[in-house]
N, C-alpha and C positions, 0 to 999 in steps of 0.2 A: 449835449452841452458843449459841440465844438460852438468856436468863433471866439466872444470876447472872452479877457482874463477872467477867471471866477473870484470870487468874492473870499471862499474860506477854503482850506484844505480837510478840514476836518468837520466833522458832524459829533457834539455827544447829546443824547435824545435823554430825556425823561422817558418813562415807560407809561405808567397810567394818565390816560388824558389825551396823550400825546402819539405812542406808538398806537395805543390800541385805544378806541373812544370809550371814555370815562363812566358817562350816564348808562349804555347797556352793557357795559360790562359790573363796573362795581355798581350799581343802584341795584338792580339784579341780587346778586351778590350777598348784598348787606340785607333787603327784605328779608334773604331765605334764613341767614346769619339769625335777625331778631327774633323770626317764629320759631326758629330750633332752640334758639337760647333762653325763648319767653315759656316753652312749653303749655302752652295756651293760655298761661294766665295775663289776665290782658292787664293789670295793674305792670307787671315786667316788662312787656311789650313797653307799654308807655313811657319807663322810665331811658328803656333803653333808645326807644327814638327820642326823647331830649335829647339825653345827652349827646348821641351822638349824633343831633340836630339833623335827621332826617326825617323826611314828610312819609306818612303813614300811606296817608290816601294818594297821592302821585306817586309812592314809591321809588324817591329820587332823593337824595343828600341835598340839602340845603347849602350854599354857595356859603353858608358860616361853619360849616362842618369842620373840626380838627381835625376830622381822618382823612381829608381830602387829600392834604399834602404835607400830611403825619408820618410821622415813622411807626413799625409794626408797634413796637413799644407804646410810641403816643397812642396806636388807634385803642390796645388792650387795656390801658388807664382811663380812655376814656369810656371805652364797655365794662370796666370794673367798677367805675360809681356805680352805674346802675346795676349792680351786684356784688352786695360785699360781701358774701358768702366765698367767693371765689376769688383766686389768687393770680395776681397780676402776670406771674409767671405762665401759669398756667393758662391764661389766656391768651398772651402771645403766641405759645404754641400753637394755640387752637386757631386763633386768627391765621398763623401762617400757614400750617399744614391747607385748612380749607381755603383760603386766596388761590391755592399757590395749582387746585384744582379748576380752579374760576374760570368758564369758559371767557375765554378773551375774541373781541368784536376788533378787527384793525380798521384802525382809521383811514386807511388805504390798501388797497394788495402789498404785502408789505416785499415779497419775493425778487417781485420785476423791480420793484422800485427802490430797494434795497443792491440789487445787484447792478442797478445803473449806476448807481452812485459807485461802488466797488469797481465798474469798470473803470471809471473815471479818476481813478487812486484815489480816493476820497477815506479818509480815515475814519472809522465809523466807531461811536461808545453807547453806551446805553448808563446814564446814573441816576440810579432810583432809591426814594425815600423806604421803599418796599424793601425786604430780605433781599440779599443775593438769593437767595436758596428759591423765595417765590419769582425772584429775574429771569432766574436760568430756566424755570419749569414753564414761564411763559412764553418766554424766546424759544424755548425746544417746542412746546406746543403750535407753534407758529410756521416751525420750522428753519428757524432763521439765524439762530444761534451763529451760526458760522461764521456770516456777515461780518460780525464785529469784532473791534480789537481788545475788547474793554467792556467790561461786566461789571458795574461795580452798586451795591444796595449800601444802606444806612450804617448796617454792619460787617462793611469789608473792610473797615481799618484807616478809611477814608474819612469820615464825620459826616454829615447829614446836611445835606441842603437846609436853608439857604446860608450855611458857609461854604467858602470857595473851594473846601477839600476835593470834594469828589472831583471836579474839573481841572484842578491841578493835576490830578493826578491820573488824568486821561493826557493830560499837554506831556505829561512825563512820561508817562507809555508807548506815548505816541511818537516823542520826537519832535511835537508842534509847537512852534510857539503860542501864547493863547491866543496871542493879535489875532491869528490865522485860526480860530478856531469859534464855531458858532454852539452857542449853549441852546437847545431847542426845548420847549418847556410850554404847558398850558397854565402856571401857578406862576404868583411871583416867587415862591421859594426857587424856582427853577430861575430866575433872570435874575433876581436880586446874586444869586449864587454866580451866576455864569458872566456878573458887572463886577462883582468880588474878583473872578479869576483874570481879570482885562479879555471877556472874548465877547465876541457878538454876540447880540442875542434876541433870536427869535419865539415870537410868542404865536402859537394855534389854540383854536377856537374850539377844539373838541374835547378841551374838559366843562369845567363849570363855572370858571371865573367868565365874565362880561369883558369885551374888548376896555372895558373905557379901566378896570382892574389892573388891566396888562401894560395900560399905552406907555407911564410913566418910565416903565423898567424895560422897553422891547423897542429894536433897534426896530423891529416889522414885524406887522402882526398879518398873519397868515392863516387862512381857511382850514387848512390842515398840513401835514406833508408835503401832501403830494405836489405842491406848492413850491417847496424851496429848490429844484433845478431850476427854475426858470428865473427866482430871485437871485441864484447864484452869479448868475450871468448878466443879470439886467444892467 
């Protein structure tokens, strides 16, 4: 990334979608989630793909799904319609404990690509609508933790995308103004939040929103990652 000025000093990434691809990690994920929680009775099954608006037979969330770019809380209300037997609280836990086991797919080698940017002083966050508690267990599963300055979920004290909290408060960690800072996200909850904080903001292709979802709210929309050194500099 020698030659021209770069574009941002900083990077803060969404995690689902974005760091690690969306569809084989949580589609995955959420099928095993309904057959454990339906217990074979297929009237539960059914209730619980409405609601949580995923497709049975492709075994992928539907681009209308609340839990796409839900917080843990939202995704547990929305699996407690379809069981009112069980206690919202108590399913939060359980959504989080098993996410937070969730094998994770990166949407790039995330290592090499991660420590290029680091050699480059490039300020690096991670803000997810996820737990911190399932952020941290994803990033250590990765190996990657280290990379960043900034770890922040739904419930670190920050607020929840798409308010501007969470990226505030990577610009105040960091030292960065936001001008200088790129909000990286495959939802609009991610750009709508990261136009909130004045940063730039880019949009990849490896959740489940469609480019033409993204274009309105993303400075550039980009195939994945591995992508943004070369737009840094362009």
């Amino acid at each position: 990334m020698n030659g021209p000025a770069r574009k941002v000093d900083g990077l803060l990434f969404d995690k689902d979608g974005t760091l690690f691809d969306f569809h084989t990690t949580w589609s995955t994920w959420a099928g095993e989630l309904i057959e454990d929680l339906a217990g074979g009775d297929t009237q539960v099954r059914a209730r619980l793909a409405r609601e949580m608006h995923y497709d049975l037979a492709t075994r992928r969330f539907r681009p209308t799904s609340p839990i796409i770019a839900g917080t843990n809380r939202e995704a547990a209300e929305c699996v407690a319609r379809a069981l009112p037997d069980r206690e919202v609280a108590d399913l939060e836990l359980y959504l989080m404990q098993t996410s937070a086991t969730a094998p994770q797919a990166e949407a790039v080698p995330l290592i090499p690509f991660l420590a290029a940017l680091k050699a480059e002083g490039i300020a690096l966050g991670v803000a997810t609508n996820d737990t911190e508690y399932g952020a941290r267990a994803h990033l250590g599963e990765a190996d990657v933790t280290a990379f960043f300055d900034f770890i922040a979920g739904f419930d670190s004290g920050h607020g929840a995308k798409p308010e501007p909290g969470p990226c505030l408060a990577f610009a105040r960690a960091t030292g960065l103004p936001p001008a200088r800072v790129a909000m990286v996200g495959d939802s609009t909850h991610d750009l709508i939040a990261g136009r909130a904080a004045g940063m730039q903001t880019i949009a990849v292709l490896t959740g489940p929103a469609p480019a033409e979802a993204l274009r309105a709210h993303a400075d550039v929309i980009l195939p994945d990652i591995g992508h943004i050194p070369d737009w840094m500099t362009a």
